[in-house]
NUVEX-735466 format. One record per residue (C-alpha): residue in one letter; y, z, x. Coordinates in pm, whole numbers, plus 32768, in hexadecimal, padded with zeros to 4 digits. Example, Ala and Ser with C-alpha at 12.3 -4.5 7.8 and 13.67 -1.06 7.14 Angstrom:
! residues 2
A7E3E830C84CE/S7F9682CA8557/
! end
This chain:
! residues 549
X815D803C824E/X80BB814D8177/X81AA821280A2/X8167833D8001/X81C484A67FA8/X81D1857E7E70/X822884767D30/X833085267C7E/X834386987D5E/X8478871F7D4F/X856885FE7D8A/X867E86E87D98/X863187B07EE1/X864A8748805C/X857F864680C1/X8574853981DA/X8461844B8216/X838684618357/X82D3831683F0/X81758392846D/X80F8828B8561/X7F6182DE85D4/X7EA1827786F8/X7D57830B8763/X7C6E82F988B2/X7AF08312891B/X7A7E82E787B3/X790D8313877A/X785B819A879E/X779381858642/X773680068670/X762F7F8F8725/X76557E6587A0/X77F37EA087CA/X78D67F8787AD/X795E803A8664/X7A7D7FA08575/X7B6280AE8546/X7C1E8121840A/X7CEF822783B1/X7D4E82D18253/X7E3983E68244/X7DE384DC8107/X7F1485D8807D/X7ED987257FE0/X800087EC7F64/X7F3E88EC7EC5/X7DCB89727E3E/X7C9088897EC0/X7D2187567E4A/X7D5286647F5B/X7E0A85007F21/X7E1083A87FBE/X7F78836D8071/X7EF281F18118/X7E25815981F3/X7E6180C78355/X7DF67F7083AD/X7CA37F39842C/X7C717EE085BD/X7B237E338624/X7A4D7EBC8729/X7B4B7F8C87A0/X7B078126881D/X7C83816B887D/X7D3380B5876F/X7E9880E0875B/X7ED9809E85D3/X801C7F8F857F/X80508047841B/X8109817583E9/X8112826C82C2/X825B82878248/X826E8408818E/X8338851380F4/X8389862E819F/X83DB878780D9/X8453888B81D2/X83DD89A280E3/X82A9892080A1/X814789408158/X80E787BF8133/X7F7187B781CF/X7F2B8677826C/X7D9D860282B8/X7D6B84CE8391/X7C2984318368/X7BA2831B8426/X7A9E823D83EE/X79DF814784B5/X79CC7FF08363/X78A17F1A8351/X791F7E668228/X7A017D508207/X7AA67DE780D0/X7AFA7F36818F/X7A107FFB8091/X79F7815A811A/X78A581B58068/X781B80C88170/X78A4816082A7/X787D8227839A/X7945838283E0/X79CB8399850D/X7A8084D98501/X7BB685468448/X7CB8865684AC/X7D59875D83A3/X7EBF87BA8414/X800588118359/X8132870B8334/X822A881183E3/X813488438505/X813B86A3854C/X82CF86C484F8/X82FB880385FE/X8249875586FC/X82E185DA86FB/X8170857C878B/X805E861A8721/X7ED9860187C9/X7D9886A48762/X7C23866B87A6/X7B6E85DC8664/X7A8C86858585/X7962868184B9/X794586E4835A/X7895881483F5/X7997886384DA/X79038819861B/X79C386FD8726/X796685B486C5/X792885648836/X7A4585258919/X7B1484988811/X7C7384D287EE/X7D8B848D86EA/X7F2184808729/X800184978636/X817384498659/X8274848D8579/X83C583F6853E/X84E3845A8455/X853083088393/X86B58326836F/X871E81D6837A/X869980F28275/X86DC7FA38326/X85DA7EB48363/X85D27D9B8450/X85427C4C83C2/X84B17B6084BA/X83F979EF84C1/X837879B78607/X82AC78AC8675/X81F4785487D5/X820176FD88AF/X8116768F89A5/X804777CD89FA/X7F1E77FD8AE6/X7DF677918A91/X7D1E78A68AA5/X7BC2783A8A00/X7B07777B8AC1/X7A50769B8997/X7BBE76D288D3/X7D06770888A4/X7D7A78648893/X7DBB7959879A/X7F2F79C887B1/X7FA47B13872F/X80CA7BE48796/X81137D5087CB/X82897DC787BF/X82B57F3C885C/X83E7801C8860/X845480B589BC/X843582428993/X844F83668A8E/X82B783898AC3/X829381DC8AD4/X827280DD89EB/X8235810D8884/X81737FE1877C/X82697FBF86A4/X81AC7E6A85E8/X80B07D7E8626/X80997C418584/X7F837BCA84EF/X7E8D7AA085B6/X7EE5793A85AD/X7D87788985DA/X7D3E776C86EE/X7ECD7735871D/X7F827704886B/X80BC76C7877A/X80B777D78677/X81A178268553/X816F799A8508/X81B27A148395/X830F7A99836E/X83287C158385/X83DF7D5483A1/X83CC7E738487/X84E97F8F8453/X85F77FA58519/X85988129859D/X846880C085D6/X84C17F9186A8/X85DD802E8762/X8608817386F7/X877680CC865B/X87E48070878D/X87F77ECC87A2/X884B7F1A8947/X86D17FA88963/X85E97F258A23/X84997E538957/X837E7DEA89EB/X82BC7CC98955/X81517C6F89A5/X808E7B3A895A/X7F167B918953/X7DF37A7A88E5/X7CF07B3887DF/X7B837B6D886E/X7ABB7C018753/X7A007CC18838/X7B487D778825/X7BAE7D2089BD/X7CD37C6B896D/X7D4F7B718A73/X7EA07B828AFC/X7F847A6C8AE3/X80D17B098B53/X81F97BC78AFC/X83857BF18B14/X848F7CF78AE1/X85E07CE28A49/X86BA7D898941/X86F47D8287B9/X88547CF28818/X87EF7BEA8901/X87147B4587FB/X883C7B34872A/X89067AD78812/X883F79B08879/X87EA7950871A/X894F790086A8/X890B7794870E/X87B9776786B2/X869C7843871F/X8657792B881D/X857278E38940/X84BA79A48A25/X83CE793D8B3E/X82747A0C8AF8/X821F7A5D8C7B/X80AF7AE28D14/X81047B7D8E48/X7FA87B8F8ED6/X7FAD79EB8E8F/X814779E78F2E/X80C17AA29050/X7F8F79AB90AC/X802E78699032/X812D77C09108/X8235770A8FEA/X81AD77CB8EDA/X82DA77B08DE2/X824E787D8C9A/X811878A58BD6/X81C578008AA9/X8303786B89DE/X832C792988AC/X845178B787BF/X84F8799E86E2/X855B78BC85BA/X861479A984E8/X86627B098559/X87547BCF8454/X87747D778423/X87937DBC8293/X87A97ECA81B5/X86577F368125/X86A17FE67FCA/X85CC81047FA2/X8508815C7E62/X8606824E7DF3/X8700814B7E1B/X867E80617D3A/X865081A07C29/X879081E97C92/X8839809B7C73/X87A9803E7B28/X86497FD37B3A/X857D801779EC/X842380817A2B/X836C7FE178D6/X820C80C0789E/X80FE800777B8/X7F9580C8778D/X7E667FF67752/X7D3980E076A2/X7C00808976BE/X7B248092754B/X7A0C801475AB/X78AC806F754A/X784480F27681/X7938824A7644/X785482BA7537/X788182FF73C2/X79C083C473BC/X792E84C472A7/X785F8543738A/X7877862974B4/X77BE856575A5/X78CB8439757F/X79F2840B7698/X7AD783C27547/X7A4B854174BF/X7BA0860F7468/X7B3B877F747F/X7BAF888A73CA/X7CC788B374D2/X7D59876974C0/X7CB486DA75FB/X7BFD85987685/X7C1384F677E2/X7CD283EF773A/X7DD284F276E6/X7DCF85997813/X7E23848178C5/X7F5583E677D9/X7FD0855477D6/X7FC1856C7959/X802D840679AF/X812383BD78AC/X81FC852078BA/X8254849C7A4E/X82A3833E79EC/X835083577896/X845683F5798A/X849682BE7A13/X84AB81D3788B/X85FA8216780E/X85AF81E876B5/X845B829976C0/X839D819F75D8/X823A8134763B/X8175800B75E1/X8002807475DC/X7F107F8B759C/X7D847FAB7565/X7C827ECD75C4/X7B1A7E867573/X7B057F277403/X7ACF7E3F72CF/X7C1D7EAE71FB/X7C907E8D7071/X7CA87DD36F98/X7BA67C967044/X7AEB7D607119/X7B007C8A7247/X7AD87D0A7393/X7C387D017424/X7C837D2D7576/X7DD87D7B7581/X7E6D7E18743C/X7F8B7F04741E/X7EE680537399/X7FDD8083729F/X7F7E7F6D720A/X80E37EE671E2/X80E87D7A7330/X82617D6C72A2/X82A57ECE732D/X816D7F5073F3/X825C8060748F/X822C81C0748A/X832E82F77492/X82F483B975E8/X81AF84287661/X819C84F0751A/X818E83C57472/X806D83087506/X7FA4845374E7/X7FE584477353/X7FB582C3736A/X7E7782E6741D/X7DDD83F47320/X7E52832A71F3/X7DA281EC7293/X7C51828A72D4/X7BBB82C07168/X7C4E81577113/X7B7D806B7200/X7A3F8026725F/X79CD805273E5/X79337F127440/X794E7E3E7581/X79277D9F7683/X7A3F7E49778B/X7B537D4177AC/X7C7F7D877895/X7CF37C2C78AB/X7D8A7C1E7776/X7E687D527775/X7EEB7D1B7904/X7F207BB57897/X7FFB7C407758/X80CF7D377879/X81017C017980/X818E7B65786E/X82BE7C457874/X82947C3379A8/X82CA7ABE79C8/X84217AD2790A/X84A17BB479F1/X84847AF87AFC/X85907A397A75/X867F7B607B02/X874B7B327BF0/X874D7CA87C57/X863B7DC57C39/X86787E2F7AF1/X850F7E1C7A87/X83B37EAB7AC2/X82A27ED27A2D/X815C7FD27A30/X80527FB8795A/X7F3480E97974/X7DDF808478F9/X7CF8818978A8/X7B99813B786E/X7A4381A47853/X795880DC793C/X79187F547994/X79F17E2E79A6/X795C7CFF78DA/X7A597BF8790D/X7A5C7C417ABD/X7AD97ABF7B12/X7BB97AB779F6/X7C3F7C2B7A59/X7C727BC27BBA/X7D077A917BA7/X7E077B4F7AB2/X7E417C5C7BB3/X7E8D7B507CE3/X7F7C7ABB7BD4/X800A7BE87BA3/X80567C637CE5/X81417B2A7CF4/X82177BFC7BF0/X82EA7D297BEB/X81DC7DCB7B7A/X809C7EE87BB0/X7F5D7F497B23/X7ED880DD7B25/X7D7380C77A9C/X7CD782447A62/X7B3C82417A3B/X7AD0834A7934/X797A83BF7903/X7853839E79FB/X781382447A1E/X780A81597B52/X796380F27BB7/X78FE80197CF7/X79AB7F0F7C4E/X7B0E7FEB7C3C/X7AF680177DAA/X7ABE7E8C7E04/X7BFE7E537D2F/X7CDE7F4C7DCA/X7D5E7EB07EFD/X7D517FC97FE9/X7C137F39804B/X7C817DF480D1/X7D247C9B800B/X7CBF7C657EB1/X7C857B007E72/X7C3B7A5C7D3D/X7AD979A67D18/X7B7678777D91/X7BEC79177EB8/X7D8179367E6E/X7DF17A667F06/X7EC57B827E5F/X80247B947EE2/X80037D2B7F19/X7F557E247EAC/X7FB57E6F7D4F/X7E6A7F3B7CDD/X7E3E80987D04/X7CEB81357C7E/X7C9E82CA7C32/X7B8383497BCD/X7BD084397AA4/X7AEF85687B06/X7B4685B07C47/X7C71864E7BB7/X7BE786E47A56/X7BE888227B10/X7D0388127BBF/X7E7688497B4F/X7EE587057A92/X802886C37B50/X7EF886647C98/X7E9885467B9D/X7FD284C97B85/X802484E07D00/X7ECC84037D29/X7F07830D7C52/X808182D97C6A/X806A83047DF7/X8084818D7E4F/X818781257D25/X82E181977DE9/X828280B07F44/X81F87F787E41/X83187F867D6F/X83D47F9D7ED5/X83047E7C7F67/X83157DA17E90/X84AF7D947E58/X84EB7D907FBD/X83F07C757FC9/X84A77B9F7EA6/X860A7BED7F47/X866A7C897E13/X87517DB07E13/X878B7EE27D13/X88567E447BE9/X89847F6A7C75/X89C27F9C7DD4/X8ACB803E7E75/X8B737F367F39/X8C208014805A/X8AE580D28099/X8A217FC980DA/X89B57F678262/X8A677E2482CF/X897F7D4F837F/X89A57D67851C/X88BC7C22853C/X88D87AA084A5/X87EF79C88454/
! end
């Protein structure tokens, strides 16, 4: 579930969160030999030219009316014109890259239009306005007023096998009754070659499921993956939120996964296999507010890149150049960054660190070294503190290399690492990284990222200058699993990448929404993951659960 809206907008004034759920039909076929793997990014823009990445949908092979699983979960201002722009994209890489794909069509619209109309459809177009084909998009929109989430583990015994040279390829699609039909309200991921499969565990909320009602009807299908993107059906069932919790008191609930077509033809047919619910339990799922609220300390570290590649900073032509007014990208981007977040550190004091200079008194290259020179009290006071810290530091080290990030997300996961002792959420931890141009140390940097994402913890990297950032972009998740060069794969997404100078013109508070865009739904993510709750919670207003386990 993407999350987004306006980092730090007026907290104060009426808002409620909206669930935008997208399907699309006749999409143009861009593939040759089969049919196009739809994506689809939704882009904000709250005001000027300046548009930002909310999330991404999943990605759904060969598919032309794809009906997308994810939703984006957003903020809705009342008195504010919040311009939405769905773009979708037919991926030909495995990593999701976007530079490599193909558009498809997008559709400009405003948040209140989707809102006003509940379900929302529009032809697709291209960038110069004219249909993309016959291709449609629909948008629906729910208002997310209930924050409970229902946590499943489901498994599957004894389905059909529905590949002739092999087993099949289970995955399962849960779908809400609604007024107009069903609804997807989640779908699993595939369980490979398995008539017995164990899905991950997972969540799906409860409005979303049932709309809050447990008596609601849900309709459960059992499909075998075809990556021609024909999916076989196995079979499916109906029951209700409180029938599965009903009949899991004892054990587990089970549910015969009938294909009428196959009851109709086959005298004795008794199912096409059963699908257990293991564990099926409603919980509270704290918001991000309610972690600020409850206690949570956001902890902000900035990494600074010094390495030779910035330029000699005497000189105008270097990234590390203060002009006459006081200004560098490097400012620009603690000033726009850190004035949001240092909202959010109760005691305002910022370790920064540098990286990649050799320093006083040996002149070693040091890849991680407080810039005040003092590793017994690297903090700084406020955001106007790192700016003096940062000014001091330049004249007193030498810009070297190579461009190390290992070492400085390795020093954050650290603190990281301790807090996971806790046994509520009373800890997280951010560290921006702003930097000129290449990794050096990509294995090392990776495998410190999928370590990372393990902890409460997330990385904001901002690319200054001109230089070629490809490698940014592979380590930001939103294009598919990172995995370290031994193949472990990252827990979540922890990595978000921005690209300094498509804001420099802009207003600085549309840097900050960028780059702090994804930190409220990781922070979220990750505590709901670990079970852990805000360090104060209001006892009575918490949900009691209406399911067991």
């Amino acid at each position: 579930m993407a999350a987004g809206g306006p980092p730090g907008s007026r907290p104060t004034e009426c808002v409620t969160k909206v669930a935008l759920s997208v399907s699309c039909k006749n999409l143009l076929d861009m593939d040759v030999l089969s049919k196009s793997d739809p994506l689809c990014v939704l882009f904000m823009n709250s005001s000027g030219s300046q548009w930002w990445e909310v999330g991404r949908t999943e990605k759904i092979m060969n598919c032309l009316d794809p009906t997308f699983s994810k939703t984006f979960v957003i903020d809705y201002y009342f008195e504010m014109v919040q311009k939405l722009k769905f773009v979708v994209y037919d991926i030909d890489s495995d990593n999701c890259n976007l530079e490599n794909a193909d558009f498809l069509g997008e559709l400009e619209c405003t948040l209140g239009q989707v809102v006003s109309s509940g379900k929302l459809t529009k032809p697709l177009l291209m960038k110069d306005k004219r249909p993309a084909g016959k291709g449609t998009i629909t948008i629906c929109a729910e208002e997310r007023t209930d924050n409970r989430v229902v946590e499943f583990e489901v498994a599957g015994r004894k389905l059909d096998k529905k590949d002739f040279f092999g087993k099949s390829d289970p995955f399962l699609e849960f779908y809400k009754q609604t007024e107009t039909g069903w609804q997807l309200a989640h779908r699993t991921e595939v369980v490979k070659y398995n008539l017995n499969p164990v899905w991950r565990p997972f969540r799906i909320p409860l409005q979303s499921l049932c709309g809050g009602d447990v008596e609601k009807s849900i309709k459960i299908d059992c499909y075998d993956y075809n990556n021609s993107g024909s999916h076989d059906f196995i079979g499916s069932f109906q029951t209700t939120l409180s029938q599965i919790q009903q009949s899991s008191l004892t054990y587990a609930a089970e549910f015969d996964c009938i294909n009428s077509k196959k009851k109709q033809k086959k005298k004795g047919y008794k199912n096409s296999g059963v699908i257990v619910i293991k564990h099926c339990k409603t919980v509270k799922e704290y918001t991000f507010l309610d972690y600020i609220i409850g206690g949570c300390q956001i902890n902000f570290t900035i990494a600074i890149d010094f390495t030779g590649s910035n330029g000699d900073p005497r000189y105008p032509q270097s990234l590390h150049y203060i002009n006459p007014h006081g200004y560098n990208e490097y400012l620009s981007a603690i000033w726009a960054v850190g004035s949001v977040i240092q909202d959010y550190d109760s005691d305002k004091m910022f370790p920064v660190l540098g990286f990649g200079a050799q320093i006083p008194p040996t002149w070693q290259v040091s890849h991680e070294f407080p810039i005040n020179f003092d590793p017994s009290n690297p903090f700084c006071e406020g955001i106007e503190g790192v700016v003096t810290a940062y000014q001091q530091c330049l004249p007193k080290v030498k810009l070297y290399g190579p461009t190390n990030f290992s070492p400085v997300i390795n020093h954050v996961a650290h603190f990281g690492m301790q807090a996971m002792q806790q046994e509520t959420a009373s800890q997280y931890f951010v560290l921006l990284i702003i930097t000129d141009g290449v990794i050096t140390d990509m294995d090392e940097t990776r495998r410190a990222i999928v370590n990372a994402s393990r902890l409460p913890m997330s990385i904001i990297i901002v690319g200054v200058g001109a230089a070629d950032f490809s490698a940014m972009e592979f380590l930001d998740g939103d294009d598919g699993i990172l995995r370290s060069a031994t193949g472990e794969a990252a827990m979540r997404d922890i990595v978000q990448f921005v690209p300094f100078r498509q804001f420099q013109n802009g207003p600085q508070e549309m840097l900050a929404q960028s780059v702090l865009a994804e930190v409220p739904g990781q922070v979220v993510s990750f505590f709901n993951t670990m079970k852990l709750k805000p360090p104060h919670t209001d006892l009575s207003a918490s949900a009691p659960p209406i399911g067991v386990s």
